[in-house]
Backbone bond lengths (Angstrom), bond angles and torsions (degrees), N, CA, C in turn:
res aa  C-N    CA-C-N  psi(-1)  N-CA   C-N-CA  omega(-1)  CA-C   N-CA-C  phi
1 X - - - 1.439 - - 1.529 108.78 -
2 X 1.272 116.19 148.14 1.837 118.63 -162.06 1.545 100.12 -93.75
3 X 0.765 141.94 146.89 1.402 149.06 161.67 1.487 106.42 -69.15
4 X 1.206 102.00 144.32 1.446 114.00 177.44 1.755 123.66 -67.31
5 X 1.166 109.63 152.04 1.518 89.80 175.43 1.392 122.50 -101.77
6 X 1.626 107.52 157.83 1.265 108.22 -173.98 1.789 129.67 -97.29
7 X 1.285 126.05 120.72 1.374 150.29 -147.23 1.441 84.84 -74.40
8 X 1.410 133.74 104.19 1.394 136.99 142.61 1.202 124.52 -79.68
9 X 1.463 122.08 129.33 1.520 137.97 164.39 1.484 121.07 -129.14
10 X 1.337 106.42 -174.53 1.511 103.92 -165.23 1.557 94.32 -145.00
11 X 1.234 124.72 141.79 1.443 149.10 -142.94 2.056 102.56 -162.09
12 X 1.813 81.59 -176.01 1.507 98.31 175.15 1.264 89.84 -145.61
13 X 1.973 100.22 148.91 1.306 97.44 169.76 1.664 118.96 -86.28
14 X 1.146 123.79 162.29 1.616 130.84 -164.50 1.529 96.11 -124.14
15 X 1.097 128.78 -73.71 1.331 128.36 -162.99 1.566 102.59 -128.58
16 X 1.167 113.61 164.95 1.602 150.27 -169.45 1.431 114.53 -119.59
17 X 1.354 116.92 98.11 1.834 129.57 -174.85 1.008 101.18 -75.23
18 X 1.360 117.15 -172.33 1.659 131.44 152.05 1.533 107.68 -70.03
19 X 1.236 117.69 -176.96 1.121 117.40 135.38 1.479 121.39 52.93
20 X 1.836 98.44 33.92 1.184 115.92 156.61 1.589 109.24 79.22
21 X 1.164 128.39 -7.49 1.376 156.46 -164.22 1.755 98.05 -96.36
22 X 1.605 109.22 132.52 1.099 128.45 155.57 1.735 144.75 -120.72
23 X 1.313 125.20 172.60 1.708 104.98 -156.86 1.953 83.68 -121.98
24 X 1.166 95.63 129.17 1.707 92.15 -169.74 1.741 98.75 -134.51
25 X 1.223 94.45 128.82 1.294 111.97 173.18 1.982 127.72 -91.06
26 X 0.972 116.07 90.36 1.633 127.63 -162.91 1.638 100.72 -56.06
27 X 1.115 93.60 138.39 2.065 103.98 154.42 1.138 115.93 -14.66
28 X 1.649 113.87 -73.42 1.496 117.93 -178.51 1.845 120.29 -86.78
29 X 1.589 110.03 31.88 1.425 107.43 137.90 2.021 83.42 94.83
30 X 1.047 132.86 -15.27 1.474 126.03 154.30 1.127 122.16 -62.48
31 X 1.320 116.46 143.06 1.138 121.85 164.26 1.622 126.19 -121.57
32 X 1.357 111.01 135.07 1.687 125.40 -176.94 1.355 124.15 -108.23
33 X 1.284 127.70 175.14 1.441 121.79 165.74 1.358 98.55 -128.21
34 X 1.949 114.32 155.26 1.025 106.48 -148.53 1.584 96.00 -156.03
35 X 1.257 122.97 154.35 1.813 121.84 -165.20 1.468 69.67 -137.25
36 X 1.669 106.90 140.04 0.978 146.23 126.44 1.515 127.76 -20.34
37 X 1.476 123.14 114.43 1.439 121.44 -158.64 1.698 106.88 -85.25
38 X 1.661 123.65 156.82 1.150 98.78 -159.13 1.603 110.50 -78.86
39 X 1.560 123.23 -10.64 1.344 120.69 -176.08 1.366 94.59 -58.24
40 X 1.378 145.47 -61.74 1.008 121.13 170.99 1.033 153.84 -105.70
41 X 1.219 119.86 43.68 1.642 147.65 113.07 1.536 106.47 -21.55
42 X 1.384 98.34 -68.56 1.625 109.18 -155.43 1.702 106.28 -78.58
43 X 1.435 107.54 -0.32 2.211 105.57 171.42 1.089 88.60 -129.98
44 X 1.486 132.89 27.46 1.333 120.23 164.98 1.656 123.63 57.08
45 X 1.519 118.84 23.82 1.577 118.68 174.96 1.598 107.86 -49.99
46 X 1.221 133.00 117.92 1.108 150.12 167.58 2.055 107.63 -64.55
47 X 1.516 101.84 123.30 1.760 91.26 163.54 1.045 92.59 -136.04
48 X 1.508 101.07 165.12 1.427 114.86 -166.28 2.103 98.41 -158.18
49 X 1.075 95.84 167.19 1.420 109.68 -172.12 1.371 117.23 -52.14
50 X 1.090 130.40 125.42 1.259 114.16 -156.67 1.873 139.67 108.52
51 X 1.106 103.13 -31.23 1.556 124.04 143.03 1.118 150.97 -1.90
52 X 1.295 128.89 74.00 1.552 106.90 178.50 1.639 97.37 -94.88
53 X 1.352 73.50 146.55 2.065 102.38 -168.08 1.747 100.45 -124.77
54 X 1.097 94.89 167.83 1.862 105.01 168.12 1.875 98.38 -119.69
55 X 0.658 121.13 156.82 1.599 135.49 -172.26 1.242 118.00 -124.91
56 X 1.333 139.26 121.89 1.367 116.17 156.57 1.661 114.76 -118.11
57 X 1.622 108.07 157.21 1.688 102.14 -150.11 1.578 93.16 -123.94
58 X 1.112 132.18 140.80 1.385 115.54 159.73 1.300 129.92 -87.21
59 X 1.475 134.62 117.64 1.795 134.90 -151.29 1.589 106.70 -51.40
60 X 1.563 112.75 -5.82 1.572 108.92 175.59 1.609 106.78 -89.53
61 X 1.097 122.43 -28.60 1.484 116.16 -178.71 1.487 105.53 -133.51
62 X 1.109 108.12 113.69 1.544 118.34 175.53 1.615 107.28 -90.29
63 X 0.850 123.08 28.55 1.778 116.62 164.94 1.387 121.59 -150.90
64 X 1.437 97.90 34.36 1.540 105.67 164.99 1.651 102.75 -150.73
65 X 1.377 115.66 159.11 1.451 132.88 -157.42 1.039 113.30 -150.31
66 X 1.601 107.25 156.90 1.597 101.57 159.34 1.825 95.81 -149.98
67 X 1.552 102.34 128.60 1.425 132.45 175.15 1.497 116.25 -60.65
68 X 1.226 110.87 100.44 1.493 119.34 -159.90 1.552 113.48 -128.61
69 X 1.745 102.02 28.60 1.564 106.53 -176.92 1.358 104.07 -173.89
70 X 1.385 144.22 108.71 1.358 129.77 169.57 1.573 114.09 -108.50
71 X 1.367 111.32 134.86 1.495 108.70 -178.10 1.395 105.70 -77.55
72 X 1.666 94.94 171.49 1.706 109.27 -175.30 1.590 75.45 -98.80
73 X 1.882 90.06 145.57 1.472 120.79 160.57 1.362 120.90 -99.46
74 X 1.240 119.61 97.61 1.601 111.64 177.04 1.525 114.96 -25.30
75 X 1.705 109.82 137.94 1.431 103.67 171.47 2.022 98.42 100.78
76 X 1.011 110.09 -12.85 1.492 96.40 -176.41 1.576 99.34 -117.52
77 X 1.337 103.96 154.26 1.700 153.94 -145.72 1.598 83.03 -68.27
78 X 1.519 100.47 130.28 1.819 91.78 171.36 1.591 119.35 -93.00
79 X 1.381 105.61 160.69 1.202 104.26 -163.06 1.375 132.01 -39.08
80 X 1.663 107.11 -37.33 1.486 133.09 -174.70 2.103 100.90 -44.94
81 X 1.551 100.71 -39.41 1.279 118.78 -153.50 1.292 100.54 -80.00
82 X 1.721 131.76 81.20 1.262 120.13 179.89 1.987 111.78 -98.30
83 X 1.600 97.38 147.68 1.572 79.27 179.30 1.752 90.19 -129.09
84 X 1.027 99.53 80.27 1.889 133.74 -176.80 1.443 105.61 -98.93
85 X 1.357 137.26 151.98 1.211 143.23 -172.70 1.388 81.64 -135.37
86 X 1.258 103.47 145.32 1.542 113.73 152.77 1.214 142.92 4.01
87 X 1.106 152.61 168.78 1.643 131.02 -172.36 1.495 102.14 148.24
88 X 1.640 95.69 113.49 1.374 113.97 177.97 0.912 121.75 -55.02
């Protein structure tokens, strides 16, 4: 049996949850909550308030997400440019 497909959109983030969880406001004026996907989890992409993200939703639950794209904001530090200390 095929798995269903998943409904991508693109939003801003609004608020900052616990628990790794964010409050994202969609194109068409909805709003979802949304966990962080693990690719970036795992390179550490930083989001923050303010955000445009891409979303993807599954057609069974329309009010939960997971953030699976963050745009570049003009004006920010390129990647090359880390200001990282050390780390075992």
């Amino acid at each position: 049996m095929a798995k269903e497909e998943l409904i991508t959109m693109e939003g801003a983030i609004d608020e900052v949850l616990p628990d790794g969880r964010f409050g994202v406001t969609l194109d068409n004026e909805h709003r979802i909550i949304c966990y962080t996907a693990g690719k970036m989890r795992r390179y550490r992409i930083r989001s923050v308030v303010g955000d445009r993200v891409h979303v993807e939703m599954t057609p069974y639950d329309l009010t939960k997400g997971r953030i699976v794209f963050r745009e570049r904001t003009p004006g920010q530090s390129p990647a090359g440019a880390r200001k990282r200390g050390y780390r075992r």
